[in-house]
C-alpha positions in Angstrom: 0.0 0.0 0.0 2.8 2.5 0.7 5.7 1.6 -1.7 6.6 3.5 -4.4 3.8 4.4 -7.3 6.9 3.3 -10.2 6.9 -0.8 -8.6 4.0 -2.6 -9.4 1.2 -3.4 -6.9 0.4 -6.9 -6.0 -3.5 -7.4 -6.1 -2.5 -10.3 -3.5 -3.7 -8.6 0.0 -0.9 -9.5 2.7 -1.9 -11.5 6.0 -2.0 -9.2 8.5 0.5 -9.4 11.8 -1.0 -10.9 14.6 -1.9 -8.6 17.5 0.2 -9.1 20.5 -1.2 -9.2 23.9 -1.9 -6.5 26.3 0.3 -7.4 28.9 3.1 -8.3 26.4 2.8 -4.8 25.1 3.0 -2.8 28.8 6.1 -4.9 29.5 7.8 -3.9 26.2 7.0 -0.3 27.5 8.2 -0.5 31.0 11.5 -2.2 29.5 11.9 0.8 27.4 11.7 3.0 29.8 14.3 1.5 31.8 16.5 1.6 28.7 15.8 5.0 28.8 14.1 4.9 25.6 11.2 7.1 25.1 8.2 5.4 25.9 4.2 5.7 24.1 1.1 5.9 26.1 1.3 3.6 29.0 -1.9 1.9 30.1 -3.2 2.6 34.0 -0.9 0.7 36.4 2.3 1.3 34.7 2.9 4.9 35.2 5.7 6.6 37.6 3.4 6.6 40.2 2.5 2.8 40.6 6.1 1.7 40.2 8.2 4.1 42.0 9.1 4.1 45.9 9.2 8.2 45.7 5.6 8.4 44.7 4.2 5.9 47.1 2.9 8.7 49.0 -0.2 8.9 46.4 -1.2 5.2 46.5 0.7 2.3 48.8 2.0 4.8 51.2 -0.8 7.0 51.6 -0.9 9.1 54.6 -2.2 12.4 56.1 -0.2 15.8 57.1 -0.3 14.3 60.7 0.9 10.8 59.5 -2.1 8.6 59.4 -2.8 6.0 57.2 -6.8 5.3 55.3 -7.2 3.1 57.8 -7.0 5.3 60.9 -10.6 6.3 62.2 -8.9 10.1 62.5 -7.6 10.0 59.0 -7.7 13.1 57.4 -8.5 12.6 53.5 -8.2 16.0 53.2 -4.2 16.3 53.6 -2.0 14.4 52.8 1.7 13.5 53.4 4.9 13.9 51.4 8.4 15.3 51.3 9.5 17.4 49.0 12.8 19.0 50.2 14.7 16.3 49.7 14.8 12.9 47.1 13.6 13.2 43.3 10.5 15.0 44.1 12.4 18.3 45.4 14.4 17.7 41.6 11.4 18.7 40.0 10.5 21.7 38.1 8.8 24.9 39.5 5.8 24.0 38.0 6.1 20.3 39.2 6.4 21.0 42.5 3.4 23.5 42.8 0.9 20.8 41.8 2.3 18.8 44.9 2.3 21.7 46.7 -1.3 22.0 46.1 -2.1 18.2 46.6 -1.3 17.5 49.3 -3.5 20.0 51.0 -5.9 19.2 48.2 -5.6 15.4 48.6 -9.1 14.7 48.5 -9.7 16.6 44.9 -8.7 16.0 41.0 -6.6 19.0 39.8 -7.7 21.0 36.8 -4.0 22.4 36.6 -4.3 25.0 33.9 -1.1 24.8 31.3 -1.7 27.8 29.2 -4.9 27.1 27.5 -5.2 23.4 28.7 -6.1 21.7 32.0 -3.8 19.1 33.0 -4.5 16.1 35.4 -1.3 14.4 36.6 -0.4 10.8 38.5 -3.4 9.7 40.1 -5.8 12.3 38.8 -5.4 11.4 35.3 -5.9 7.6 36.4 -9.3 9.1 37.8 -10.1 11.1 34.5 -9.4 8.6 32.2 -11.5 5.9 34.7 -14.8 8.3 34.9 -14.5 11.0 32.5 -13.6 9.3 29.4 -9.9 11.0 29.0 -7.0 9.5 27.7 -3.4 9.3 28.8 -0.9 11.2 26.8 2.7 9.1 26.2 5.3 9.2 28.9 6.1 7.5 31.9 3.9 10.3 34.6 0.7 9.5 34.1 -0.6 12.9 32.2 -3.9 13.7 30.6 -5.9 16.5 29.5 -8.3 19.0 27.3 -9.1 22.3 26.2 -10.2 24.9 28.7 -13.6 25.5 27.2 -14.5 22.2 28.0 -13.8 22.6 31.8 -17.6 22.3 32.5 -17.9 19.2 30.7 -15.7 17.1 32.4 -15.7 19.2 35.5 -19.3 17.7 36.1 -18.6 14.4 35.1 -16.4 13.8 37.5 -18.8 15.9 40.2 -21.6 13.7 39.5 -19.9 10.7 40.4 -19.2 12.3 43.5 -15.6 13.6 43.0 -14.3 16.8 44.0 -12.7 18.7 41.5 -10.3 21.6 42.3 -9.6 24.5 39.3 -6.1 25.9 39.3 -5.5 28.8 37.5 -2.9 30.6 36.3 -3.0 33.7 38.8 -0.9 36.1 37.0 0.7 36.4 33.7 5.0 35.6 32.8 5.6 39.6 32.4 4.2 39.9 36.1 6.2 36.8 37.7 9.1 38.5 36.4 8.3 41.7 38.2 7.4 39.9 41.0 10.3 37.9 41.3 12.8 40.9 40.4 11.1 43.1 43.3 11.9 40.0 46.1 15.8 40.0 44.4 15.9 43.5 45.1 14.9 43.0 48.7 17.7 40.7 48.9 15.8 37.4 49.4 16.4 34.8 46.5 13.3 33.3 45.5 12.3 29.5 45.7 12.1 27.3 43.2 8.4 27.7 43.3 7.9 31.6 43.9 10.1 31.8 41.2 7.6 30.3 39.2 4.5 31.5 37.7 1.7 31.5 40.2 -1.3 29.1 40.5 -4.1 29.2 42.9 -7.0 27.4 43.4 -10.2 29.4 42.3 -12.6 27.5 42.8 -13.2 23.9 44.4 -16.5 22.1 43.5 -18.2 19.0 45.4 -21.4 17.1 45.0 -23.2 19.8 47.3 -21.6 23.2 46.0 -22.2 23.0 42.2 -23.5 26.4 41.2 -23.7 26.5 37.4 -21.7 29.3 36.6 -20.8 30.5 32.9 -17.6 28.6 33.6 -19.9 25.5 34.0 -21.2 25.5 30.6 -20.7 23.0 27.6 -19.1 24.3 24.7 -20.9 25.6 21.7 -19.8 22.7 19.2 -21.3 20.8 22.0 -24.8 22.4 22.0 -23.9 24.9 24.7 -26.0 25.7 28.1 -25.5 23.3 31.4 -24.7 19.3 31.9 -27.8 17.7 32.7 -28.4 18.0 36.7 -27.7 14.8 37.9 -28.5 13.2 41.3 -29.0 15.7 44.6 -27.5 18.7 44.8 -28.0 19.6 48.7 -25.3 20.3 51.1 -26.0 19.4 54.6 -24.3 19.3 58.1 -25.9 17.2 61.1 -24.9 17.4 64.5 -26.5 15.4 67.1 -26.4 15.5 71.2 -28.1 13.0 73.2 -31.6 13.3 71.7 -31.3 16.7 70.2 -30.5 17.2 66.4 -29.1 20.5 64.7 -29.0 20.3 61.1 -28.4 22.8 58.3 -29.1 22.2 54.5 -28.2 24.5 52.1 -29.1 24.4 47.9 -25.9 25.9 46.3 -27.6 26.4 43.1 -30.1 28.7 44.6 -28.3 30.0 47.7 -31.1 29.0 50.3 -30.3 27.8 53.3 -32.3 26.0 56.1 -31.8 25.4 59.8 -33.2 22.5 62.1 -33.0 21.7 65.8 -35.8 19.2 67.0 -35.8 16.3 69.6 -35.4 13.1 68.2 -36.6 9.5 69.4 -33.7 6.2 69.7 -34.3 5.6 65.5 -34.0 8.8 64.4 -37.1 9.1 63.0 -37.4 13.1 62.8 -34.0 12.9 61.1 -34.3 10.2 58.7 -37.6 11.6 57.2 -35.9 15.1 57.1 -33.4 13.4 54.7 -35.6 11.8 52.9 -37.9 14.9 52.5 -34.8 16.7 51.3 -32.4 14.2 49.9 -28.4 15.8 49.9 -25.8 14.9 47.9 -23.1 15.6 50.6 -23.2 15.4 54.6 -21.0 17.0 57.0 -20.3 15.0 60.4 -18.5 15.7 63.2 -15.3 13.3 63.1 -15.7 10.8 65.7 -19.5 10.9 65.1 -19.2 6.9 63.3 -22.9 6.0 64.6 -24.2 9.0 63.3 -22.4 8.9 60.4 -23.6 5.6 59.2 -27.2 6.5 59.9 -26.9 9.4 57.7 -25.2 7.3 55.0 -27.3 4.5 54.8 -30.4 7.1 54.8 -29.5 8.6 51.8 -26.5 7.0 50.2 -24.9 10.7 49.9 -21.2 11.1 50.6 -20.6 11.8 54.2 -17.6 14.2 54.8 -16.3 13.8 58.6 -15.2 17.4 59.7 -12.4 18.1 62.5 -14.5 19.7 65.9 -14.3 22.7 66.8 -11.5 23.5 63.8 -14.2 22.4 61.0 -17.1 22.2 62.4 -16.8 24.6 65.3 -19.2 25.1 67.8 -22.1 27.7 68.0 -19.7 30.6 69.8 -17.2 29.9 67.4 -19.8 29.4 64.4 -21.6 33.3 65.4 -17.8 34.6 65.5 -17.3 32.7 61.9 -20.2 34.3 60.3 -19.4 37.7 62.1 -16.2 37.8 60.8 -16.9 36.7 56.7 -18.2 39.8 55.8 -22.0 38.0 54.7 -23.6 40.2 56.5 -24.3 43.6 57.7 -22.6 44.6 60.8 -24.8 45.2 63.9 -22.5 48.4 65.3 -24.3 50.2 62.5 -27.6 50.3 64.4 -26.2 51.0 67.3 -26.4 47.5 69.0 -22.8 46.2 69.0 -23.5 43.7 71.8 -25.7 42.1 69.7 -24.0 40.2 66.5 -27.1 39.1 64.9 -29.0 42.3 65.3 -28.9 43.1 61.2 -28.6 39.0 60.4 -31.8 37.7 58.6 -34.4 36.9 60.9 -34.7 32.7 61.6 -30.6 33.0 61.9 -31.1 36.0 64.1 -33.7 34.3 66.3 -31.5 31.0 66.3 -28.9 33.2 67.8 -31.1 34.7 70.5 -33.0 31.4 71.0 -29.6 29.9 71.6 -30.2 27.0 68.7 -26.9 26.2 69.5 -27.6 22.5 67.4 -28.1 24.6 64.5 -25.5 27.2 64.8 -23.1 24.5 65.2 -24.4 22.7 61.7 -24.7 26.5 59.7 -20.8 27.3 61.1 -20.0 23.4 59.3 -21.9 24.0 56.1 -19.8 27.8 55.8 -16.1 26.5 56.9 -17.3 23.7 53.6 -18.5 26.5 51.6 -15.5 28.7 52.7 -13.1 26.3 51.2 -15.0 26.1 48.0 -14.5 30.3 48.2 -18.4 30.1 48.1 -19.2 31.3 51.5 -19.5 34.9 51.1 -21.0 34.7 47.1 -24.1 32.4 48.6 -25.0 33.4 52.6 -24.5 37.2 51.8 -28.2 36.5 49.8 -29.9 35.9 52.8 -32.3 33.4 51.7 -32.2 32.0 55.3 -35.0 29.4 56.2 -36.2 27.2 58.9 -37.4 23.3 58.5 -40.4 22.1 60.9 -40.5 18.1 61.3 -43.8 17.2 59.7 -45.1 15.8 63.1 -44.8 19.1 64.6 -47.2 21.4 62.7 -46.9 24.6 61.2 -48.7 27.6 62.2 -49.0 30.7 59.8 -47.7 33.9 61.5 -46.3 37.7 60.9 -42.7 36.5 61.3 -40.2 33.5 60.6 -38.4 33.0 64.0 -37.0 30.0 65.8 -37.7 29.5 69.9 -36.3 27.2 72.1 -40.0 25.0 73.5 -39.9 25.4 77.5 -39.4 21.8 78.0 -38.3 19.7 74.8 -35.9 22.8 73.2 -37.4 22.4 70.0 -36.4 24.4 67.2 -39.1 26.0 65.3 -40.3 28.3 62.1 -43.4 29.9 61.2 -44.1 31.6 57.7 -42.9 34.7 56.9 -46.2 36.8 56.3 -45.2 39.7 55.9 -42.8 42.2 54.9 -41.9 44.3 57.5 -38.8 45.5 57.9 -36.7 42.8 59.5 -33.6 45.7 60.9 -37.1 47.7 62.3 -36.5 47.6 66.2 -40.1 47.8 67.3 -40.5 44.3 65.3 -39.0 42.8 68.7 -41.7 43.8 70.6 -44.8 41.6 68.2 -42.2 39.0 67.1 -44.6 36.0 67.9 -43.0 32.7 70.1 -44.3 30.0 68.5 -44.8 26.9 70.5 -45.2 23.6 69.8 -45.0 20.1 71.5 -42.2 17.9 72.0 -41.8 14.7 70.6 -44.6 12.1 71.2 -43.8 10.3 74.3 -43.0 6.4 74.3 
């Protein structure tokens, strides 16, 4: 077929070479590459990262920043451990070493690491996106694979959907502006790292199963009919905290920006709970790490992914929650009507009332679902909308009045909400004096 057009043809048609086998093949590859020959496109289980010691800390030798293994009950999937001062990885380019720099506080995520117009997934992150988004490896030995920017929201919810977190990396400035950058720390008389040397890269945004937002960025490309991925599965975010028989709970609907608090009593099965969950199904739960028995009853309830959280650090308590969502800007200060004693005084109304009603269940859960939202660099963008609501277990009734407002119930402490009838102005200060208490019975006794 490809000789010369002066020799004649045959018209005979030449048996074709038999195929060899596919492990005969990925062992002709890995013995190239110890030749030092260059090597084509590896298939999964062959790259640098399965085979050598220096990697390990991805797969076989897996551990946190604190040094615990999967296995550990305090593991932190978050973080994760590995040196790179020293052995090959510290050899490695500027570049290089900012992707590890960004794993390993990122462990839990697959990098989008933007490479000029491209986003790059490397090691085990482009096992992952050739596995579930339908990528394919490029050649070499590190496990590398890719596509265009403009598809970003394709594959970006792909990998979402299967309940993967996917982190963007962006190039954060442009090389003209790492050289002043870098010339300006030279003249201060510091030489740069390797890595602030470097052009920089930041995470700008980091998407789970419960903070999808469907942003422009989101969208398909026009050559692929344009708009939004189809919506698959749940899209609630919710954080569940429970003490004795009391449960705090917090759901919040990214897409929209609502949010919803709960604080009810609760019988030995959970009952309240479970049917709260099933009236309002999440895609991700936040859980207090420690919390295994609550954990699993949220899990099996739903099937969502259940994220276990660090107390107090992640999800802090309701002091520490108030002083969270004082600090992040979301919302108005109180000192500007005059009532700095009072955080919540300009908040909207059922988190203001939760405050004063010391909902501290609920607090707890809302400070949870904004550290999560926080590290997605959502927290601001969705509670400063104020689309704050209250949930009412079914069993409990709901009565129509001039206010939304949560109130502790004189003996069983249950959290409440009544519809918001009106629309009086919520910063108004004579609105505290008809604010209505609404009351309700406790759970039905055994």
């Amino acid at each position: 077929r490809y000789r010369k057009r002066s020799a004649p043809v045959s018209t005979e048609k030449e048996p074709r070479p038999s195929a060899a086998p596919a492990f005969v093949a990925d062992v002709a590859a890995a013995e190239s590459h110890e030749a030092g020959e260059k090597v084509g496109v590896l298939p999964a289980g062959c790259h640098q990262h399965d085979t050598e010691p220096a990697y390990a800390c991805l797969t076989s030798a897996r551990r946190d920043a604190k040094g615990r293994a999967p296995g550990d009950p305090d593991f932190d999937a978050k973080t994760m451990r590995c040196d790179l001062t020293s052995g090959p990885l510290s050899k490695l380019t500027a570049t290089q070493l900012r992707w590890w720099e960004v794993k390993r506080k990122h462990a839990d995520c697959v990098l989008f690491y933007k490479i000029g117009k491209f986003y790059e997934l490397y090691h085990t992150d482009a096992d992952v996106g050739v596995a579930e988004a339908g990528l394919v490896y490029m050649k070499g030995f590190q496990a590398h694979s890719g596509f265009p920017e403009m598809a970003y929201g394709k594959y970006m919810e792909a990998l979402v959907s299967k309940g993967f977190k996917v982190a963007r990396v962006e190039q954060t400035e442009t090389p003209d502006e790492t050289k002043v950058r870098v010339k300006a720390v030279k003249a201060k008389g510091r030489k740069p790292g390797k890595v602030e040397a470097g052009m920089r890269r930041e995470i700008c945004s980091l998407t789970t199963p419960g903070t999808r937002l469907y942003t422009v960025l989101d969208m398909r490309a026009e050559k692929d009919g344009g708009g939004f991925e189809e919506v698959k599965g749940a899209t609630l975010l919710a954080a569940v905290l429970v003490r004795g028989s009391k449960v705090g709970a917090c759901l919040c609907d990214c897409p929209t920006g609502s949010v919803e608090l709960a604080e009810f009593e609760d019988d030995a099965t959970f009952a309240r709970l479970r049917t709260l969950l099933a009236a309002k199904p999440p895609a991700e739960i936040l859980v207090e790490r420690g919390a295994a028995r609550v954990a699993e009853i949220v899990g099996r309830a739903t099937g969502a992914a259940v994220e276990m959280l660090e107390p107090d650090d992640e999800f802090p308590g309701a002091a520490a929650a108030i002083d969270a969502l004082d600090a992040s800007g979301a919302f108005p200060k109180a000192s500007k009507t005059g009532k700095a004693d009072d955080v919540a005084r300009r908040w909207p109304p059922v988190l203001r009332e939760a405050v004063r009603g010391r909902a501290d269940l609920a607090l707890s859960a809302v400070g949870a679902v904004a550290w999560w939202l926080k590290r997605g660099l959502v927290d601001v963008e969705l509670l400063s909308m104020r689309r704050v609501g209250a949930y009412v277990p079914p069993d409990l009734g709901e009565d129509a009045v001039r206010r939304e407002t949560f109130v502790p119930h004189d003996e069983a402490q249950v959290l409440l909400a009544a519809v918001d009838a009106t629309g009086v102005d919520e910063d108004d200060e004579a609105s505290d004096d008809w604010l209505p208490a609404v009351r309700a019975k406790g759970p039905p006794r055994p």
